[in-house]
C-alpha positions in Angstrom: -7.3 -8.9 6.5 -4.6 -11.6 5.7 -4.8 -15.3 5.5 -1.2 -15.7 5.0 -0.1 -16.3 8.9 -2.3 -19.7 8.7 -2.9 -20.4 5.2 -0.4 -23.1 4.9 -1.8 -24.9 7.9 -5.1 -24.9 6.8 -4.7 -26.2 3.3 -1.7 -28.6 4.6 0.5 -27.2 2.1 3.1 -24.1 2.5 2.1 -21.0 3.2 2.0 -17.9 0.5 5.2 -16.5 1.1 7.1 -20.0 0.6 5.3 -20.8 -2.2 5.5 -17.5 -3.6 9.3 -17.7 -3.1 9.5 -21.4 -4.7 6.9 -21.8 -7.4 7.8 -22.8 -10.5 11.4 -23.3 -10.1 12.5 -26.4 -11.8 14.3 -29.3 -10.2 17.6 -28.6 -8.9 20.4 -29.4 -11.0 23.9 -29.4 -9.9 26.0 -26.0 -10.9 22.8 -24.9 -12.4 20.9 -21.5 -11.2 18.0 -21.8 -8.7 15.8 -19.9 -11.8 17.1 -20.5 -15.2 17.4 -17.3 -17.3 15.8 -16.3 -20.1 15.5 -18.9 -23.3 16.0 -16.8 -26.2 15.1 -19.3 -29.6 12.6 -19.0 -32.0 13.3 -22.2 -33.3 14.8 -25.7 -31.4 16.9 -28.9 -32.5 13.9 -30.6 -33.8 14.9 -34.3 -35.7 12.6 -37.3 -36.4 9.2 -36.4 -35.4 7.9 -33.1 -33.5 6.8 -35.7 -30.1 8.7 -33.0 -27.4 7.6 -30.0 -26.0 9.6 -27.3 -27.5 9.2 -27.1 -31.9 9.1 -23.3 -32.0 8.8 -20.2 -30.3 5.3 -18.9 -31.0 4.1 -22.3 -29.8 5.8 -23.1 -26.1 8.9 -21.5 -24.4 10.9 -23.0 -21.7 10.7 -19.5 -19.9 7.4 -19.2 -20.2 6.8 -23.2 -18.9 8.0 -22.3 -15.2 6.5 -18.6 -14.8 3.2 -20.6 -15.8 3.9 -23.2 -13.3 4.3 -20.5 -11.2 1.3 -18.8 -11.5 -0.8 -21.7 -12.1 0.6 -22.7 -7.9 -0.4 -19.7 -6.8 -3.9 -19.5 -8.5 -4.7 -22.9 -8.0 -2.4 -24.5 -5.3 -2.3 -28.3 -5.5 -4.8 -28.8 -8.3 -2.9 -30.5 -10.8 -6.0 -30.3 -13.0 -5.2 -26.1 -13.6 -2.9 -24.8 -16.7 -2.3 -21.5 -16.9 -0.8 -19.8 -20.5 1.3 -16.1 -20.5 0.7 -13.8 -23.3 2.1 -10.6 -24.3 -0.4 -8.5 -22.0 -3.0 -8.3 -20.0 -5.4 -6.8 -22.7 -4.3 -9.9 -24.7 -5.0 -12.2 -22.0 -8.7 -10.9 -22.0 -9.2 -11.0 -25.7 -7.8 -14.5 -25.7 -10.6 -15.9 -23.4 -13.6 -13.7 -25.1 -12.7 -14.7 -28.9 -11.6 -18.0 -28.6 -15.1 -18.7 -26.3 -17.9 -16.4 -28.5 -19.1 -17.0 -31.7 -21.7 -15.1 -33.5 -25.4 -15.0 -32.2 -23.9 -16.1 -29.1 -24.2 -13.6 -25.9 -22.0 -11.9 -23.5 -22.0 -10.5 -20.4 -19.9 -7.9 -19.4 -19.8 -5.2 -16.3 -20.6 -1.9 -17.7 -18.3 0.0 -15.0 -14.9 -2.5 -16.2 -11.8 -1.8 -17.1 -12.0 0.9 -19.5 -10.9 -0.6 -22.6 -13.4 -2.7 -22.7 -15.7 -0.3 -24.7 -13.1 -1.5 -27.0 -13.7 -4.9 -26.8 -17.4 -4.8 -26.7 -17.4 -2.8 -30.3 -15.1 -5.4 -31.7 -17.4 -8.3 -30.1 -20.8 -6.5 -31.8 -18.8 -6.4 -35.0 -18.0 -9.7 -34.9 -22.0 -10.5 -34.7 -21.8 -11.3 -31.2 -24.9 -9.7 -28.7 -23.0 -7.7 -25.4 -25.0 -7.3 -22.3 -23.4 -4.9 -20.0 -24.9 -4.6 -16.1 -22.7 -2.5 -12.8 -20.8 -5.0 -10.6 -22.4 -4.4 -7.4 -25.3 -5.4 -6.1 -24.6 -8.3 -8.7 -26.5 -6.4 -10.9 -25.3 -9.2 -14.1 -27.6 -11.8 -12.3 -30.2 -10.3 -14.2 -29.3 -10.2 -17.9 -27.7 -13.5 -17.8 -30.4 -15.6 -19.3 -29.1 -17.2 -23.1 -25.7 -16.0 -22.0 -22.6 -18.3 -23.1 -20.2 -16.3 -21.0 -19.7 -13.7 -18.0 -17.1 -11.8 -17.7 -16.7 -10.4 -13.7 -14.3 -7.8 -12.8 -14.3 -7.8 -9.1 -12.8 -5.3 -7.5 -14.1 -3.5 -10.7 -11.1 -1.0 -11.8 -11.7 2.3 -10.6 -14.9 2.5 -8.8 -13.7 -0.7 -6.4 -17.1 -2.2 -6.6 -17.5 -6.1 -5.2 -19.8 -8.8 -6.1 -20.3 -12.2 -4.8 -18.4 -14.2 -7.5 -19.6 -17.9 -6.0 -23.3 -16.7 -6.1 -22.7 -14.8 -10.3 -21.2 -18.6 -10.8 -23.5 -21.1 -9.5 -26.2 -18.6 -11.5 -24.2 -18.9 -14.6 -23.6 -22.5 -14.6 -27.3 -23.7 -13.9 -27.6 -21.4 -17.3 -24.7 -23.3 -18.9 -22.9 -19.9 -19.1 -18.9 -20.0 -18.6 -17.5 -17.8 -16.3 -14.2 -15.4 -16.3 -13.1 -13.5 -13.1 -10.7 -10.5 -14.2 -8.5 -10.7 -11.3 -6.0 -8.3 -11.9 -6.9 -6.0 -8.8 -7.0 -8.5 -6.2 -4.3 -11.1 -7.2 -3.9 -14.6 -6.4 -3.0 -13.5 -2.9 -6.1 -11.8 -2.8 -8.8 -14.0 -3.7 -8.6 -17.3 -6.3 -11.4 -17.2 -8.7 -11.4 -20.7 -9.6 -11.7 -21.5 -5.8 -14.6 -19.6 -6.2 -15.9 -21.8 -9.0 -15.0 -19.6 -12.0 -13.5 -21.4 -15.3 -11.2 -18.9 -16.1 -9.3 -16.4 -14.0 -7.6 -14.0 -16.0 -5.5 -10.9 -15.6 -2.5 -8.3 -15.9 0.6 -9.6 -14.6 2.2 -5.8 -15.6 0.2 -4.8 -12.5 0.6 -6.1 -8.8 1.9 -9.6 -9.3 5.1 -8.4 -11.4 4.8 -5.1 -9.2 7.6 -2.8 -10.8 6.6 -1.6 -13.4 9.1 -2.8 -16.0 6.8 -5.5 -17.4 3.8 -6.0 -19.8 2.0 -9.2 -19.4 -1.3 -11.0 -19.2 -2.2 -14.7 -18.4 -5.1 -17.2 -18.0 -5.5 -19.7 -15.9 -8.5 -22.6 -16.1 -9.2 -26.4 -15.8 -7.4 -28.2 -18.6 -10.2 -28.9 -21.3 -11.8 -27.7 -24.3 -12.2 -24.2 -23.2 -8.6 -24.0 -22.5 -7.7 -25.7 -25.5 -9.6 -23.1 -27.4 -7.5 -19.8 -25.4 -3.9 -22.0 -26.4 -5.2 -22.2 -29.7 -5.8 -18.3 -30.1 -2.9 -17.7 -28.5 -1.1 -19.1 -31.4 -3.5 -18.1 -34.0 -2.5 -14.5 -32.9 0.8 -14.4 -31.6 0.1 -12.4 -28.5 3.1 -14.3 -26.4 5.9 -12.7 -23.6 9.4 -12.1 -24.7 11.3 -14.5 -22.8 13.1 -11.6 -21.4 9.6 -10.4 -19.5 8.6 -14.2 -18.7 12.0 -14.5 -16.5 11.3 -10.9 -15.0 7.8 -11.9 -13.8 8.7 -15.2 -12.4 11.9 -13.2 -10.8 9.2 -10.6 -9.1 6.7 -13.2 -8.0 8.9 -14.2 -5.3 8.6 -11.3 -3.3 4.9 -11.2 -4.2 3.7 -12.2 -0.6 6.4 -9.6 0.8 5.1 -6.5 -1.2 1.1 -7.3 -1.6 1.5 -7.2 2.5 2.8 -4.1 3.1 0.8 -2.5 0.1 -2.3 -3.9 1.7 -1.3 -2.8 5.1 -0.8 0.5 4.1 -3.7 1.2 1.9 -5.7 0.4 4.7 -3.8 2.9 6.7 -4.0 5.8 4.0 -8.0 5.2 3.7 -8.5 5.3 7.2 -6.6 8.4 7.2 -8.7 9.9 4.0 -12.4 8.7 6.4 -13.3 11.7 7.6 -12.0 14.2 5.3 -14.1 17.1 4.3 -12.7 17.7 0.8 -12.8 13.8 0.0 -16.2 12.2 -1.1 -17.0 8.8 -2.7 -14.1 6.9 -0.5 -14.0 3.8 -1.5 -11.7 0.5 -0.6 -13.2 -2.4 0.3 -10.8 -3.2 3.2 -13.1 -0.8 5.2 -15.7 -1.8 7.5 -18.2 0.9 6.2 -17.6 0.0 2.6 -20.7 -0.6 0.2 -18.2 -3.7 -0.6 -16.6 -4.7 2.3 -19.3 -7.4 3.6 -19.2 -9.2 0.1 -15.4 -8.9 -0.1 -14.5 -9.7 3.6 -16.4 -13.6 2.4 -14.1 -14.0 -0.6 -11.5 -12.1 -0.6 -7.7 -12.7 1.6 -6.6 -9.6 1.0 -8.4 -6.0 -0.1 -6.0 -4.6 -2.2 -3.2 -1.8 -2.9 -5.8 0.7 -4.6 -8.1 3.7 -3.1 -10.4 5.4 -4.9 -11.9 8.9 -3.6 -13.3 12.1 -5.5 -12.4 15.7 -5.1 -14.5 18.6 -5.7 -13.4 19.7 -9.0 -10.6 18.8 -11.8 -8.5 21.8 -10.8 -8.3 20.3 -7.2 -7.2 16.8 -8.3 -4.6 18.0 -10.4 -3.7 20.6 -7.9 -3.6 17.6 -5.5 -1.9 15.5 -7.3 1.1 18.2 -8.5 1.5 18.3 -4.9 2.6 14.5 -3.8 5.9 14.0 -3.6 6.0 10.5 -3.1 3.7 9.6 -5.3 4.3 9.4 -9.1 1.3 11.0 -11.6 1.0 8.0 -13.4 -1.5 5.2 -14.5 -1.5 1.5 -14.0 -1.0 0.3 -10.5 0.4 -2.5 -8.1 3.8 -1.3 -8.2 6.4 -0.7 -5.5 6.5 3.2 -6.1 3.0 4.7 -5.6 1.0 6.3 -8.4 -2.3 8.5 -8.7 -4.2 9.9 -11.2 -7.1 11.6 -12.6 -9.1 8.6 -13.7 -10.9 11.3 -15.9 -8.3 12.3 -18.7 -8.5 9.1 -20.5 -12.4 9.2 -20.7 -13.9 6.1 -21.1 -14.7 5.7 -17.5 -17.9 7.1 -15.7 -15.9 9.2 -12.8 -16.2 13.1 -11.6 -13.6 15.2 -13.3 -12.3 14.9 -9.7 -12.3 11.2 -9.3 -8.6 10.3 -8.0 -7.8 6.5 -8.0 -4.4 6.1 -5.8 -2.5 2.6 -5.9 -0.5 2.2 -2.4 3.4 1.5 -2.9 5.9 -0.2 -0.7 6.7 3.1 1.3 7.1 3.9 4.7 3.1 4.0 5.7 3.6 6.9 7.9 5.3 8.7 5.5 2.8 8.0 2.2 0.0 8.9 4.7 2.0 12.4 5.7 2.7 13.3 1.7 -1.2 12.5 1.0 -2.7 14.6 4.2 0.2 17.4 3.1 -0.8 17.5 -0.2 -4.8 17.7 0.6 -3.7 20.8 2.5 -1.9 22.5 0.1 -4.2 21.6 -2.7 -6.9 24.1 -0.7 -4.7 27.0 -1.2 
């Protein structure tokens, strides 16, 4: 599934790739570059009163200015009533939006089948006096704890198990509550669905993932409406520190012009190694929502562009994962995802996440698809000896 082909025509704008390609770059200067490079200062020529918009390097960054531009078209294209602030990672991203929104005796709701530092987060939240609610993502299963809620927090496609739920039907409930909402939306990308289309306040997520896509880059970022709530998430930010290096700003704008160009051919061929996995006797619990038999796909085919660049699939015991995995050749045994090299793992060696000892999660790289799908079916083969 793609909307790229017409999505420019139907918002009378430029399609993904072009604005993928152009956003954020400044004006054109002449005998200046297309994208500046990096701003290294901590400190600026500052005389007379602090009235511009660079005083000093925890607080604003010129690097950082057009990567958020950037990010802010791609989220929210032509809304100029969207800001969108970097920080130093996605995990910092994510803590940015729940402390700067929670007080204590207020209540949260989080998906109990998230990203799995959020055990973490929800210790720290309960130590802070703050009541967690936790509830599975599908069957939009947070619906019913949200009642005296102040915020939700959605991860849709949850990271590992791939689950979906209908984000505009967990956001009208949340707002006739008077419950904010955050959509993480580091799995699907802005190319894969926009959360504040959707009618989410915040969407929020790991740029070191898909929309950097090497794997030479930590970073996180939030977009939302300008107001209060984002005032409050600037305001942490510099409270805490937890900003990019102007080195990793000026990589991630760099990569986010061949966003469109990668997140196709990774969805393309995810979609091609999971058909080739339907079927399989040794695989169980397939899941990507990109399939028409998917527990997800109905929900995700309504809101989503694109499905994805990760699989998720379980084999029948630890020794045949790893056996599995030690058998890819084009695939690195590695965790994160979204990058141009494909990586698998055992979800299960990190704990933290409810998988088999045999759960595999696989994120689909920008190789051949004919060849990742040979490696995969070659290494299920050799794994059963």
């Amino acid at each position: 599934m793609s909307g790229s082909a017409t999505d420019g025509e139907l918002s009378g704008g430029p399609g993904e790739g072009t604005r993928a390609v152009r956003a954020g770059l400044p004006e054109p200067v002449k005998y200046e570059p297309t994208l500046p490079g990096p701003v290294f200062a901590a400190h600026f020529h500052l005389p007379g009163e602090p009235t511009g918009p660079y005083t000093y390097g925890r607080d604003e960054n010129p690097t950082w200015t057009h990567l958020e531009h950037a990010i802010g078209e791609l989220e929210a294209p032509g809304q100029d009533d969207v800001e969108t602030l970097v920080f130093a990672s996605g995990m910092a991203a994510i803590s940015s939006v729940l402390f700067s929104q929670l007080r204590a005796g207020d209540t949260v709701v989080l998906p109990d089948d998230g990203y799995q530092v959020l055990p973490l987060v929800r210790a720290q939240l309960e130590a802070y006096g703050i009541e967690v609610r936790t509830a599975p993502t599908g069957g939009d299963a947070q619906l019913d704890v949200l009642d005296g809620a102040k915020l939700l927090w959605i991860e849709s496609p949850s990271n590992p198990g791939l689950d979906v739920c209908d984000i505009r039907r967990l956001v009208e409930a949340a707002h006739a509550r008077g419950a904010l909402v955050a959509v993480d939306n580091t799995l699907a990308t802005p190319l894969g669905q926009r959360p504040l289309e959707l009618g989410a306040d915040f969407s929020v997520a790991s740029g070191t993932k898909q929309l950097t896509g090497h794997g030479d880059v930590l970073l996180g970022y939030v977009t939302g409406r300008a107001g209060a709530p984002m005032t409050a998430v600037r305001r942490w930010r510099k409270i805490v520190g937890a900003i990019p290096g102007p080195m990793e700003a000026w990589l991630a704008h760099r990569s986010i012009a061949t966003l469109q160009l990668r997140v196709e051919r990774q969805n393309t061929t995810a979609m091609a190694v999971a058909e080739a996995l339907r079927g399989r006797p040794e695989v169980s619990g397939l899941r990507y929502p990109g399939l028409p038999d998917d527990p997800s796909h109905k929900v995700a085919s309504q809101q989503m562009r694109r499905y994805g660049c990760v699989i998720s699939f379980t084999l029948s015991t630890r020794a045949r994962a790893e056996s599995f995995l030690d058998a890819l050749r084009l695939v690195d045994d590695a965790t994160s995802f979204g990058g141009v090299r494909s990586t698998a793992e055992r979800r299960g060696r990190w704990g933290g996440d409810a998988v088999p000892e045999g759960f595999i999660r696989l994120s689909v790289g920008a190789e051949d698809p004919e060849d990742l799908v040979a490696d995969v079916l070659r290494a299920l083969e050799e794994s059963a000896r």
